[in-house]
DOTI-328502 format. One record per atom (N, C-alpha, C): x, y, z. Coordinates in steps of 0.1 Angstrom, whole numbers, padded with zeros to 4 digits, always signed. Layout:
residues N
XYZ;...
end
This chain:
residues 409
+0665+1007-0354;+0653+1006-0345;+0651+0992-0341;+0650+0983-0355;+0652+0968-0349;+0658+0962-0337;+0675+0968-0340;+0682+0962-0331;+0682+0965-0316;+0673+0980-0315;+0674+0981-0306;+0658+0977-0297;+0652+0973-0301;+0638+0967-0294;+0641+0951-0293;+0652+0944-0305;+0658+0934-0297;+0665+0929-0286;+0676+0943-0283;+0681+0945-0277;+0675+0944-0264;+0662+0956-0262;+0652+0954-0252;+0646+0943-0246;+0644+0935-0260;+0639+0922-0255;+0648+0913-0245;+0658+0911-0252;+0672+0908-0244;+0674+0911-0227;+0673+0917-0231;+0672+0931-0217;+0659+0923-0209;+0648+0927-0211;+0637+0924-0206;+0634+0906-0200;+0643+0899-0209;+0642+0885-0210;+0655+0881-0198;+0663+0887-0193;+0671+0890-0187;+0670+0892-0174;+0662+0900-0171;+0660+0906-0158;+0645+0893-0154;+0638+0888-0166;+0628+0880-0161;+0633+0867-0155;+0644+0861-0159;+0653+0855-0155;+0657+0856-0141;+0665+0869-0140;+0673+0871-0125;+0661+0870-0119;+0647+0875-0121;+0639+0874-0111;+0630+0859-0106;+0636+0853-0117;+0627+0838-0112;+0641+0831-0105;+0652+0833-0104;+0664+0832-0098;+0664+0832-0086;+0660+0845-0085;+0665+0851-0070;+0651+0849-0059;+0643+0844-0068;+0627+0848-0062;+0626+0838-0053;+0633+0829-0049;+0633+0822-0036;+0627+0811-0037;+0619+0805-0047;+0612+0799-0046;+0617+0784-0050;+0611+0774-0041;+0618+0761-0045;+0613+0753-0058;+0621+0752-0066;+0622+0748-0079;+0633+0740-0083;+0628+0721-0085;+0630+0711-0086;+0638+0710-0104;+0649+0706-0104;+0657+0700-0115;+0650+0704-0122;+0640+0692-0125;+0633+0692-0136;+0624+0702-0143;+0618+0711-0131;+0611+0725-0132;+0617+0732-0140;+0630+0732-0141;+0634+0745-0145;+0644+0746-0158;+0642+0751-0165;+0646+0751-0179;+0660+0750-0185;+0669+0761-0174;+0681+0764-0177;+0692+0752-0175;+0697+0741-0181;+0704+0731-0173;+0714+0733-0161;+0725+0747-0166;+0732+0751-0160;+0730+0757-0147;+0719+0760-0139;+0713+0766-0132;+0722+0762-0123;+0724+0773-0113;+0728+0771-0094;+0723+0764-0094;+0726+0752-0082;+0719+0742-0072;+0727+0751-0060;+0719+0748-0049;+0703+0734-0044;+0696+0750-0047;+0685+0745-0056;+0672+0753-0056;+0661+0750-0045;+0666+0740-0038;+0654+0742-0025;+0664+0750-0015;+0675+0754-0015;+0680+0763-0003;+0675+0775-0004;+0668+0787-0005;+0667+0797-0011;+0673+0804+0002;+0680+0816+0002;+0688+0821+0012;+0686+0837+0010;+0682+0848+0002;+0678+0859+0004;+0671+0861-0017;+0663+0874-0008;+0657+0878-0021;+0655+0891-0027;+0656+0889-0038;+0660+0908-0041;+0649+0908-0049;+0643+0922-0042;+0628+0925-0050;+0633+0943-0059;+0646+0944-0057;+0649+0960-0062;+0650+0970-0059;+0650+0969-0047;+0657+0977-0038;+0672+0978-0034;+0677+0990-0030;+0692+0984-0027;+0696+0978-0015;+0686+0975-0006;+0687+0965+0005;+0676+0955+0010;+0669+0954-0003;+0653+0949+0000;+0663+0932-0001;+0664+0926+0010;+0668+0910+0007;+0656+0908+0020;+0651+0893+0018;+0644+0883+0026;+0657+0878+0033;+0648+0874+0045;+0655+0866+0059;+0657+0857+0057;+0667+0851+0060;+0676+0834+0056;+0666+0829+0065;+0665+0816+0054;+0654+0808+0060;+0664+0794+0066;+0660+0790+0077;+0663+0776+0081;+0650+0764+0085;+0657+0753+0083;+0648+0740+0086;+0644+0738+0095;+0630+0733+0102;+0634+0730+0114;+0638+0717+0122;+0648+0710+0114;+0646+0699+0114;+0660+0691+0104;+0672+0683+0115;+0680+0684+0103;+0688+0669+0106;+0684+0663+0091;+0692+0647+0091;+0703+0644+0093;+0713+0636+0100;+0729+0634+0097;+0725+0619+0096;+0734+0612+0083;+0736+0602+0084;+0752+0599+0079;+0761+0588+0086;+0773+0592+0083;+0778+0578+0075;+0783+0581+0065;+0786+0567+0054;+0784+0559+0061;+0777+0550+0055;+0778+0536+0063;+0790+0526+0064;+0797+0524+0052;+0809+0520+0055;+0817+0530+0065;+0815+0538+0070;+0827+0543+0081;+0819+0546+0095;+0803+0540+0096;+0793+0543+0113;+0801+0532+0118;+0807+0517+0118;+0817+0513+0131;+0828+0522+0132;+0830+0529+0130;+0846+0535+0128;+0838+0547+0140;+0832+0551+0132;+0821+0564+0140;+0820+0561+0156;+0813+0548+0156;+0810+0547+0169;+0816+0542+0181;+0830+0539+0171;+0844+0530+0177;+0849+0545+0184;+0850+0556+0176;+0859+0568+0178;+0851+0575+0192;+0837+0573+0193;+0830+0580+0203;+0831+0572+0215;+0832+0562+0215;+0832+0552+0222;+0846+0553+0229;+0857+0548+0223;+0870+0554+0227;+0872+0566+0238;+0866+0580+0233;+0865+0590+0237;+0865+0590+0250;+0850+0589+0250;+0842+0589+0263;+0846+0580+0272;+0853+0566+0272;+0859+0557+0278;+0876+0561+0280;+0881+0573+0278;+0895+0574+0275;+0896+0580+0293;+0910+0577+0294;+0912+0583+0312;+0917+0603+0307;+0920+0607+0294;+0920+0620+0293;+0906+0628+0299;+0910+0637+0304;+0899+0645+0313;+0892+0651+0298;+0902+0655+0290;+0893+0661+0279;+0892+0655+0262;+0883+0659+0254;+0884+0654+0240;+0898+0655+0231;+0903+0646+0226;+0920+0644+0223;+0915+0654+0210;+0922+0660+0203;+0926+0664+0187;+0924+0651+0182;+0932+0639+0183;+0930+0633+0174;+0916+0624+0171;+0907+0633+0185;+0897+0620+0180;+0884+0629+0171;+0890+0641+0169;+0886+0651+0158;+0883+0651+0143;+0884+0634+0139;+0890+0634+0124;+0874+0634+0120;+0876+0636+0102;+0866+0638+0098;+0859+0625+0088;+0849+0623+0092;+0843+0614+0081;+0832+0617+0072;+0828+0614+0061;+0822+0614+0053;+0803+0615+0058;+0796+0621+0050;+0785+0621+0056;+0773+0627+0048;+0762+0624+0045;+0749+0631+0038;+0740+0635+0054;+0739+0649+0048;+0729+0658+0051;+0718+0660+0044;+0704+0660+0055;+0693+0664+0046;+0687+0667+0053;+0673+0682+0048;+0670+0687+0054;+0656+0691+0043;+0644+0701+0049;+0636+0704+0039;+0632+0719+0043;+0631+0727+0031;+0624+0738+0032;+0614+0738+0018;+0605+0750+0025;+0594+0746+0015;+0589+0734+0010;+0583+0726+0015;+0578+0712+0013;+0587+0705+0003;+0605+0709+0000;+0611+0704-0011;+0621+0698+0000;+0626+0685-0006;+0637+0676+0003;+0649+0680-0005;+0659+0687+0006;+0673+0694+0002;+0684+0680+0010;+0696+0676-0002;+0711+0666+0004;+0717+0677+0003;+0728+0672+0009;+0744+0675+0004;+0752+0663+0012;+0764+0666+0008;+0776+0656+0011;+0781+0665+0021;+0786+0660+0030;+0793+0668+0038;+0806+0662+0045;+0808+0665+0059;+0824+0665+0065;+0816+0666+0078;+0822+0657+0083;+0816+0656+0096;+0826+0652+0109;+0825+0659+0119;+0835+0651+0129;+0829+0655+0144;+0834+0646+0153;+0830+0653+0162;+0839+0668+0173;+0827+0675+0178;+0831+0687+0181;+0832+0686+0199;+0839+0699+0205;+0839+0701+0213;+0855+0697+0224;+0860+0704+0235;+0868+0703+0242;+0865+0691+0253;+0853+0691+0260;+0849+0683+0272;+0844+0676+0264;+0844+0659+0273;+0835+0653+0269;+0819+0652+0276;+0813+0660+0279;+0801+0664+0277;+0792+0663+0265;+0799+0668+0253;+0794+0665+0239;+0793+0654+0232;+0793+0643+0240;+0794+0630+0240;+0782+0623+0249;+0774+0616+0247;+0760+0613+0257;+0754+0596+0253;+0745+0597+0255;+0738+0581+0255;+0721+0586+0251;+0716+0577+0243;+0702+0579+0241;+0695+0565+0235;+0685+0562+0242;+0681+0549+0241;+0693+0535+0233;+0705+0538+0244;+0715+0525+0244;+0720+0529+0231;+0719+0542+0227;+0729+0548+0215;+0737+0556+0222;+0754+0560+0217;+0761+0566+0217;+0758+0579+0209;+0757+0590+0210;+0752+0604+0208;+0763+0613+0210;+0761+0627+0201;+0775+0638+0200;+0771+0648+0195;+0775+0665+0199;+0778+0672+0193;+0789+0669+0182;+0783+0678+0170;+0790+0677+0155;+0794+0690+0149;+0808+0688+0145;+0809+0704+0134;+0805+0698+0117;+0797+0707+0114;+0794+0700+0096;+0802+0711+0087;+0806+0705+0076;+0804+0711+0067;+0799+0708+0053;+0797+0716+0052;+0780+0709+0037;+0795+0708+0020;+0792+0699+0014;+0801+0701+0005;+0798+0707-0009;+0782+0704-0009;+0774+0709-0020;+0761+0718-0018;+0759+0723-0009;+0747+0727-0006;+0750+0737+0009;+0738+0743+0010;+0736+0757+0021;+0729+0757+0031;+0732+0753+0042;+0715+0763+0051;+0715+0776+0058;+0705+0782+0052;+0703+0793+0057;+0715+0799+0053;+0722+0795+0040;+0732+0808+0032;+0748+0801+0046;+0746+0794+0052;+0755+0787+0059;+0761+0768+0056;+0772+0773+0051;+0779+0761+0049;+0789+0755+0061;+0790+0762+0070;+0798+0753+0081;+0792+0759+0096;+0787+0747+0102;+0777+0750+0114;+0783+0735+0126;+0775+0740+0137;+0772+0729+0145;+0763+0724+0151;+0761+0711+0153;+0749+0704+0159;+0753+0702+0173;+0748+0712+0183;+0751+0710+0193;+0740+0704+0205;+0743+0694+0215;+0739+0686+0220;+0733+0699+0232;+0723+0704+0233;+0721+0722+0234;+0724+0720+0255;+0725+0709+0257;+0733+0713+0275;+0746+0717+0273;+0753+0718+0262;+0764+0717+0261;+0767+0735+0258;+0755+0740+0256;+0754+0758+0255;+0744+0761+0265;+0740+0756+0273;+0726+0756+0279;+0714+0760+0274;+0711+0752+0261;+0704+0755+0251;+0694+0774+0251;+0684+0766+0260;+0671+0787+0259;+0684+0799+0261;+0694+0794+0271;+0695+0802+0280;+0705+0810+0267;+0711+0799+0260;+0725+0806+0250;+0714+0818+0240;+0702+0810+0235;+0697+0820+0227;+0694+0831+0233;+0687+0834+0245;+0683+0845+0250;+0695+0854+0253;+0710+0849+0253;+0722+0854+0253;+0727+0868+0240;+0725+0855+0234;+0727+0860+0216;+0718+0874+0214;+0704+0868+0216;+0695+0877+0212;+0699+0892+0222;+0705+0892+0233;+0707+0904+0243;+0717+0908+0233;+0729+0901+0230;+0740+0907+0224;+0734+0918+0214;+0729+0909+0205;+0724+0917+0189;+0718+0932+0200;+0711+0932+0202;+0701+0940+0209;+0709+0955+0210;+0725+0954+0215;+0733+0963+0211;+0744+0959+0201;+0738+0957+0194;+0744+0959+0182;+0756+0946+0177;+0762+0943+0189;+0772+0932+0191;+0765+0920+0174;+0779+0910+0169;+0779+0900+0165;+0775+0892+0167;+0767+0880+0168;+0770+0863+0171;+0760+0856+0163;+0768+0844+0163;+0763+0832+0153;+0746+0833+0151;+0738+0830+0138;+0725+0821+0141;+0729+0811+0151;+0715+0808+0157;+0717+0800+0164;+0703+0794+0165;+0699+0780+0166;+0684+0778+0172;+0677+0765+0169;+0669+0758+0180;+0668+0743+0184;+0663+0741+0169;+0671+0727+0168;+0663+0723+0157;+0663+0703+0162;+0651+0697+0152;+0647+0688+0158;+0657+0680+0145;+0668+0676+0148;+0682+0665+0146;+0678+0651+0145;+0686+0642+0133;+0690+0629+0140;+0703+0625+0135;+0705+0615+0142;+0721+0611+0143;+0720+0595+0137;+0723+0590+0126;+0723+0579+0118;+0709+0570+0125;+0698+0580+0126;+0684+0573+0126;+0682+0577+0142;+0689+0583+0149;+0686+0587+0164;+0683+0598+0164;+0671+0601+0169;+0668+0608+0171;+0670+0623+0179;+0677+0636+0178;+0679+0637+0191;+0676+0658+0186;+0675+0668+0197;+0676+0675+0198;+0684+0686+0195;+0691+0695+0186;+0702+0699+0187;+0704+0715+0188;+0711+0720+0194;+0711+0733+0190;+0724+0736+0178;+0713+0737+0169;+0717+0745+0155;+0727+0757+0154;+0741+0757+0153;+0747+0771+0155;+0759+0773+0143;+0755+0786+0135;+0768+0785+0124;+0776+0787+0127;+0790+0789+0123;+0805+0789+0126;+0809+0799+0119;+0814+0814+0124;+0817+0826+0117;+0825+0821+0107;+0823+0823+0097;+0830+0824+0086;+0822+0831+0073;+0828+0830+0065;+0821+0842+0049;+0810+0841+0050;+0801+0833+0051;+0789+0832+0053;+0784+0843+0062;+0786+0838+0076;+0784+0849+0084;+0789+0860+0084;+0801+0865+0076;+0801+0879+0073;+0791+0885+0062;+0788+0877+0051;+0780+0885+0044;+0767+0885+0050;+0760+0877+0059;+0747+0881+0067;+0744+0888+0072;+0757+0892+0075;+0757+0906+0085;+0766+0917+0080;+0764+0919+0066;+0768+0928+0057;+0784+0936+0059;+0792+0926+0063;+0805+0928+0061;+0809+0926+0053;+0818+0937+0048;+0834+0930+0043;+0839+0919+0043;+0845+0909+0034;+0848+0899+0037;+0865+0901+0043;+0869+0899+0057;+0882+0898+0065;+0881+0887+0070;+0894+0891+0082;+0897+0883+0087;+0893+0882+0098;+0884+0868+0103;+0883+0866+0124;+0892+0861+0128;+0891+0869+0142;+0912+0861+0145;+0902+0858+0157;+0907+0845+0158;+0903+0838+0173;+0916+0836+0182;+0914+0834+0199;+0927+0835+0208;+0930+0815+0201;+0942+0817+0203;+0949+0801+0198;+0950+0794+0212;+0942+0785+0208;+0938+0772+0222;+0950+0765+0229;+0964+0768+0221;+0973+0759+0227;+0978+0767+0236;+0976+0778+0236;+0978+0784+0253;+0970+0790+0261;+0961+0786+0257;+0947+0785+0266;+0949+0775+0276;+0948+0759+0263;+0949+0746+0275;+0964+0748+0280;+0976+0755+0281;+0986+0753+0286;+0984+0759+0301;+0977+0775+0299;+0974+0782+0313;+0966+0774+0318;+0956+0762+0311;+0950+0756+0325;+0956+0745+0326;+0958+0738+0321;+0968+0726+0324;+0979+0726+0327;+0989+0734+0329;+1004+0737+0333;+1005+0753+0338;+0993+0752+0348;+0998+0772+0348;+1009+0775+0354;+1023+0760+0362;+1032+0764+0368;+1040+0767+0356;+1042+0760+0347;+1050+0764+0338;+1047+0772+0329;+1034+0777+0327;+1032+0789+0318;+1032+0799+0330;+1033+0803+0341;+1036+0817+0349;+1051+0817+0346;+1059+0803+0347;+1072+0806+0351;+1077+0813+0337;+1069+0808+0322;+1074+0815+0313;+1073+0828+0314;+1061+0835+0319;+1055+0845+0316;+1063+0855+0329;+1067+0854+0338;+1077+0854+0352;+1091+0861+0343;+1092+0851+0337;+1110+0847+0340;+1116+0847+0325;+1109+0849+0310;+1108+0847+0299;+1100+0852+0288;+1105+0874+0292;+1098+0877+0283;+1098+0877+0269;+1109+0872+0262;+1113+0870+0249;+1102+0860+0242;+1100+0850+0256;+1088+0838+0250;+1076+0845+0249;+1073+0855+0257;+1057+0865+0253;+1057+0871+0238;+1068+0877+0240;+1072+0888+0228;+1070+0878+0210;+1073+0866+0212;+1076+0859+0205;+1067+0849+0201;+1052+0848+0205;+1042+0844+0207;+1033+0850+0200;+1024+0845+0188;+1012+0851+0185;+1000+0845+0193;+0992+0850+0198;+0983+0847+0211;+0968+0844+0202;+0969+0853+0189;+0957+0854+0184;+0962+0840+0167;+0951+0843+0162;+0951+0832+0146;+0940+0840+0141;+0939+0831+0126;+0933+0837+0119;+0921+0823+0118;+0910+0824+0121;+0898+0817+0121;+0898+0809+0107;+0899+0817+0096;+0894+0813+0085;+0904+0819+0080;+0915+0806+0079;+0926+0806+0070;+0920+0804+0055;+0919+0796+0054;+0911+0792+0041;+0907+0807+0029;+0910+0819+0034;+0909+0833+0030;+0919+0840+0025;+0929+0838+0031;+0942+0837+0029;+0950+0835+0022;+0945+0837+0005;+0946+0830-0006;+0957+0840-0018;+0954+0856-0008;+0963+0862-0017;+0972+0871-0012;+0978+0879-0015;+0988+0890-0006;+0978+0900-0004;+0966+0907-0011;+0961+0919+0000;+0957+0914+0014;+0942+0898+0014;+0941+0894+0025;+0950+0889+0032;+0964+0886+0029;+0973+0882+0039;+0977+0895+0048;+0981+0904+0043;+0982+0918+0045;+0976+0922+0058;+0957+0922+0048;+0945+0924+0060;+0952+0915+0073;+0949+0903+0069;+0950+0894+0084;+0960+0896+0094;+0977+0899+0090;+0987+0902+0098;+0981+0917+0106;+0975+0923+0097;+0970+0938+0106;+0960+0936+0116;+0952+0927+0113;+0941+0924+0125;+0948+0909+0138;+0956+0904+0133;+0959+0898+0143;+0972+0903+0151;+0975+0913+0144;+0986+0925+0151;+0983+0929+0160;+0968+0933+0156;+0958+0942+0165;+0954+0932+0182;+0953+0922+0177;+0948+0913+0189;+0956+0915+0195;+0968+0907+0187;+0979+0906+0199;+0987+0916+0204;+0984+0930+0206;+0987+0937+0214;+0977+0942+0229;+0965+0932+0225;+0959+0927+0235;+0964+0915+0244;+0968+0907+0238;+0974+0890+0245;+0987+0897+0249;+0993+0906+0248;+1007+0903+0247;+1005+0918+0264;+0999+0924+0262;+0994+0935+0275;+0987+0924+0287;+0982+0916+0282;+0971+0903+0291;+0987+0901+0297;+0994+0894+0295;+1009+0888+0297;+1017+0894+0311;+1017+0907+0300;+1028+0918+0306;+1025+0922+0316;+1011+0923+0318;+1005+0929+0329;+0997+0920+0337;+0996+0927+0349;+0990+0910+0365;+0979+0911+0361;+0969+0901+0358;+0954+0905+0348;+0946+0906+0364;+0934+0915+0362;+0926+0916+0373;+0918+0906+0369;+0906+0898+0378;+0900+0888+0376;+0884+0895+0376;+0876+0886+0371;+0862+0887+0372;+0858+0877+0375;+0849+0873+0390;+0848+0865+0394;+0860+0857+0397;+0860+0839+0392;+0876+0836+0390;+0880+0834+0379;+0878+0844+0370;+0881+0841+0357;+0892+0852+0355;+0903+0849+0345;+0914+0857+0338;+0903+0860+0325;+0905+0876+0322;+0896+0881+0311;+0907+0889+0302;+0906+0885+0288;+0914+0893+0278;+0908+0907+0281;+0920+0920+0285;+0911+0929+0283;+0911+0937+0299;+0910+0932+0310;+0911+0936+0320;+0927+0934+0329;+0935+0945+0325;+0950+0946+0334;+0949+0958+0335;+0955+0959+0349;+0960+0972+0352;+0959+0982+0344;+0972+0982+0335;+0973+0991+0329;+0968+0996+0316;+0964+0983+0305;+0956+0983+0297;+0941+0985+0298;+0936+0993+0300;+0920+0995+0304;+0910+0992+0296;+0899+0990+0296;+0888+0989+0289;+0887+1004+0281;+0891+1010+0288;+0889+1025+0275;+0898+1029+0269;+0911+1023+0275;+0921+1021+0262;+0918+1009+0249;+0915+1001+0257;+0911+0993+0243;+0903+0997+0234;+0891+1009+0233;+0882+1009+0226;+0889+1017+0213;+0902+1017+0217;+0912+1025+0211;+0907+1018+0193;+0916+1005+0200;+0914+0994+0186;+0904+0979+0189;+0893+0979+0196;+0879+0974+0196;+0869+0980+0200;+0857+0978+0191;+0849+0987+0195;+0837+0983+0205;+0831+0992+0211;+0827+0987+0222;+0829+0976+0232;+0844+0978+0233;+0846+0967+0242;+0846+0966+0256;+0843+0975+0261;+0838+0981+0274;+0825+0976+0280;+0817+0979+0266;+0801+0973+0270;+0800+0959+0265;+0810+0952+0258;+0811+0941+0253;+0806+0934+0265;+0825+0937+0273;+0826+0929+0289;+0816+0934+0296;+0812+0948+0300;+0801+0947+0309;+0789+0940+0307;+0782+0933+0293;+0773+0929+0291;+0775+0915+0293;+0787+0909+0294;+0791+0894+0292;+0791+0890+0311;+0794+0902+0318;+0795+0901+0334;+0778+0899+0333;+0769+0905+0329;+0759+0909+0337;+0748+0899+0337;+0753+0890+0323;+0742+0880+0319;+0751+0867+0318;+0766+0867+0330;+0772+0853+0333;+0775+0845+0325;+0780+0855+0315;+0785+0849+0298;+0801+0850+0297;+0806+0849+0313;+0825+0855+0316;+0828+0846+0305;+0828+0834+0305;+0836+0821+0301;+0838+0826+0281;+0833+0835+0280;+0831+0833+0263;+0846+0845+0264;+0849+0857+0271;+0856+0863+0274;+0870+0857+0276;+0879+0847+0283;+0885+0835+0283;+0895+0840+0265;+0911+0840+0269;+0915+0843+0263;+0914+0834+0251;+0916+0825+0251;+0915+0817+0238;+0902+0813+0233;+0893+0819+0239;+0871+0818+0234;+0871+0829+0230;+0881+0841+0227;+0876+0854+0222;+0877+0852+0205;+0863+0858+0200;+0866+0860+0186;+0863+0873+0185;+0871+0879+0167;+0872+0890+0165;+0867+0890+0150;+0857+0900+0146;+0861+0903+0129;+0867+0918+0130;+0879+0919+0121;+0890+0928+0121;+0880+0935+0112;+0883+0948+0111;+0875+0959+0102;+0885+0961+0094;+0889+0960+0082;+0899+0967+0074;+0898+0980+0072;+0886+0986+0072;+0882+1000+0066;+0885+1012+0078;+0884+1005+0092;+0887+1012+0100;+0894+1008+0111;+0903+0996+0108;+0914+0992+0115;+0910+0991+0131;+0900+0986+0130;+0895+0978+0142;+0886+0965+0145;+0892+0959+0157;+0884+0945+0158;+0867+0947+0164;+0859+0940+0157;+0847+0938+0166;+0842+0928+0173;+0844+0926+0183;+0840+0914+0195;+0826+0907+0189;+0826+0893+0185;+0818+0886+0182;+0817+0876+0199;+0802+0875+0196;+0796+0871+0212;+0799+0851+0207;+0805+0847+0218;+0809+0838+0214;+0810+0823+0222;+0804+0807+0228;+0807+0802+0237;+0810+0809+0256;+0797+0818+0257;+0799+0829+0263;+0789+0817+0277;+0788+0805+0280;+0784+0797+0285;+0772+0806+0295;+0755+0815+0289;+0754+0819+0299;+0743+0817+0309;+0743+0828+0321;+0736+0827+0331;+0738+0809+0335;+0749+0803+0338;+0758+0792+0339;+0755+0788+0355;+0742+0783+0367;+0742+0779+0373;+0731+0790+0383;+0729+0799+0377;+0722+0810+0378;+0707+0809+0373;+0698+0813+0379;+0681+0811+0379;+0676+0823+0374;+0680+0834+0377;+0679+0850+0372;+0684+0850+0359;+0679+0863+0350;+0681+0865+0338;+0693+0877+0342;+0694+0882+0351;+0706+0896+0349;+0712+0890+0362;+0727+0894+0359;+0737+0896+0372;+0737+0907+0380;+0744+0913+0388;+0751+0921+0393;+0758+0929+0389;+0750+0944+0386;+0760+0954+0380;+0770+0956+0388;+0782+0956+0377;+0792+0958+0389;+0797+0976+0394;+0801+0980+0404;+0797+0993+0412;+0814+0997+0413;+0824+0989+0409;+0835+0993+0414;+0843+1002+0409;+0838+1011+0397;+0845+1021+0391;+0855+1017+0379;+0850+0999+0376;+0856+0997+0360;+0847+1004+0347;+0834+1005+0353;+0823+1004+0339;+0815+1021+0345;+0816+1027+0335;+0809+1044+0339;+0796+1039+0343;+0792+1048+0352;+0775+1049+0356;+0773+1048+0344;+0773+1057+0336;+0765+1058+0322;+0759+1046+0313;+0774+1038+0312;+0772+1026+0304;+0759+1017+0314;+0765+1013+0327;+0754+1004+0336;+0741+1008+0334;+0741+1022+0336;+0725+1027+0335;+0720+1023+0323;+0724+1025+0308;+0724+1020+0295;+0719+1003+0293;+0726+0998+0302;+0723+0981+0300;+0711+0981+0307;+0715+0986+0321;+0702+0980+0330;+0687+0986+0322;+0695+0998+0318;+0676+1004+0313;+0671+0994+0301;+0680+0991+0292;+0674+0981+0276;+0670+0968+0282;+0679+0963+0290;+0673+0948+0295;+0662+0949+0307;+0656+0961+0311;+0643+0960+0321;+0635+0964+0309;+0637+0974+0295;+0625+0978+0290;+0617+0966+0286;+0604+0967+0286;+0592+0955+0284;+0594+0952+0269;+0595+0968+0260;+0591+0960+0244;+0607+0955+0241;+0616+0956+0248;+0633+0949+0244;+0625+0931+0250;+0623+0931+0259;+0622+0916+0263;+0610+0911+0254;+0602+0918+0253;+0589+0913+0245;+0598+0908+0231;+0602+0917+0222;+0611+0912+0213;+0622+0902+0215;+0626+0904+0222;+0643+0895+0227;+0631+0877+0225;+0618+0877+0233;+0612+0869+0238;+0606+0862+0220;+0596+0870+0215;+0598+0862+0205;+0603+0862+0193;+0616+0865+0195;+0626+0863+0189;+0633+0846+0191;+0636+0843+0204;+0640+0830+0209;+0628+0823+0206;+0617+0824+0207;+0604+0812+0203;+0604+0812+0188;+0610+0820+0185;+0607+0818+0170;+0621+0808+0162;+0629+0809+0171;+0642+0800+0166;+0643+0786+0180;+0630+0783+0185;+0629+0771+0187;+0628+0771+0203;+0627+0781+0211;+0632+0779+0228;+0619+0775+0229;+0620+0770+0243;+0605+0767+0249;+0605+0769+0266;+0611+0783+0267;+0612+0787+0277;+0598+0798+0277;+0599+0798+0289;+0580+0806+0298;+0584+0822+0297;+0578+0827+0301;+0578+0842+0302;+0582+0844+0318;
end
């Protein structure tokens, strides 16, 4: 009888524990008893009250420090500098490299570091700017010790560079049907004491699958080196594609986002099946004369491969693209901007909403349904009805004010 009311105790002492753990609450080193304890106790990232799905909403800052070693800010400002003054039309690979860097941020009145990896991001130099006689940048981070918002690898985006309101009110349509895409949302940044604006956006990886209650797989994104080849050489990528189908055949079109996963033979397994899967998309893109939207080449639209053949092995990808036409998000469609999380359980890809650049020179919030017999009445009627109903935009609306827009009604 003893042992077992100590037992209880055990037990009881146990669960009082997990609960001052998980209970979100920010609690400083020295607060807390256990030496061994998880760090950072000021990230708190979801909360379990005992339920089997009862978790709290990842919390983010609003508001986020970069400072980058100080033995390596000439080197910093040498490499941006370089850049932006280079006669290449676009950002080299090599000026990609990563430097050393503290992050700091606050939630709940508690001041949260980490160490991080820092470099600069982006294809154009657009991500590259000036601010009071400073040199300024989009950044990809990664935190080395620490989380935000249950997110370890994000970017600080320089928000013209997504067209800041307009990307969120994007995102937010996507979710709306159910689609993937990053957090995302203005947060007030600085850059080694500069002050600047940024739009806040995580970078799919484990993080973002477990937020969104996946399986941990594989995202296959399209591979950029023949992306920039079709725009930079499209004579000699048609002639390949013309005159050299062995070079198609022999081509993986798709990658695996998050090699880093990759670590054992079942996920290796997983990933060859989901980027199999792609690339019987890229390799149909190829084989076949691709129809255009607007002037864009779209993974997904050839002749012969259809949008309702594809839904074969992606899911909704029919309404994916019709939703990406309607709200001028083509550019995220763009064979090497497509991402995927592969489903292992049901051997299919799901279209994550992605650099979808939208409503891109456009004043209106919806495009032009298109009428020409790619997208069923059904579906169009489906879109047009959710994006005219009042309580979808009422939500969609403060949804984006609550992650930072400061767009009007």
């Amino acid at each position: 009888m003893l042992k077992h009311l100590r037992q209880g105790r055990l037990i009881a002492l146990s669960y009082s524990l997990v609960g001052l753990l998980g209970s979100g609450a920010a609690i400083a080193q020295d607060e807390f008893p256990i030496a061994d304890a998880i760090q950072p106790f000021c990230s708190p990232v979801k909360e379990y009250n005992g339920g089997a799905q009862d978790w709290q909403e990842r919390q983010f800052p609003k508001s986020i420090s970069v400072e980058i070693a100080k033995s390596k800010q000439r080197k910093w400002i040498e490499n941006l500098l370089k850049t932006l003054t280079s006669r290449k039309k676009n950002i080299s690979p090599s000026a990609r490299k990563n430097f050393d860097a503290t992050v700091s941020w606050e939630i709940n009145g508690h001041r949260c570091e980490s160490k991080a990896k820092v470099r600069l991001n982006g294809d154009a130099k657009d991500h590259i700017s000036y601010k009071g006689g400073t040199v300024i940048a989009s950044i990809a981070v990664k935190l080395l010790n620490g989380h935000i918002g249950n997110a370890v690898r994000f970017k600080l985006l320089l928000p013209e560079t997504r067209l800041g309101d307009r990307e969120l009110i994007a995102i937010q349509m996507f979710r709306e049907f159910g689609f993937l895409a990053p957090e995302s949302r203005i947060v007030a940044g600085s850059l080694n004491g500069t002050e600047i604006e940024y739009l806040f956006q995580e970078m799919p990886a484990k993080e973002f699958m477990e937020a969104n209650s996946l399986r941990e797989s594989v995202l296959v994104e399209g591979d950029e080196r023949w992306g920039w080849l079709m725009h930079s050489r499209p004579d000699v990528y048609e002639e390949r594609l013309v005159h050299d189908a062995v070079w198609v055949e022999n081509r993986s079109f798709g990658r695996a986002d998050n090699r880093g996963w990759l670590a054992n033979p079942i996920a290796t397994d997983i990933a060859i099946s989901g980027i199999t899967l792609a690339n019987r998309l890229y390799h149909a893109y190829h084989v076949d004369k691709p129809q255009r939207i607007g002037d864009e080449h779209h993974l997904g639209m050839t002749s012969s491969f259809r949008l309702d053949q594809n839904s074969e092995i992606i899911e909704s990808e029919r309404l994916f693209v019709l939703l990406s036409k309607v709200l001028y998000a083509s550019h995220g469609l763009r064979l090497h901007n497509r991402k995927f999380y592969f489903d292992p359980m049901y051997e299919m890809l799901r279209p994550i909403y992605y650099d979808g650049m939208p409503l891109r020179h456009r004043d209106n919030l919806l495009g032009i349904f298109p009428r020409d017999g790619t997208f069923p009445k059904s579906e169009i009627d489906l879109v047009a009805a959710k994006l005219s109903d009042r309580d979808v935009r009422n939500r969609i609306y403060r949804d984006i004010l609550s992650r930072g827009a400061t767009i009007s009604r």
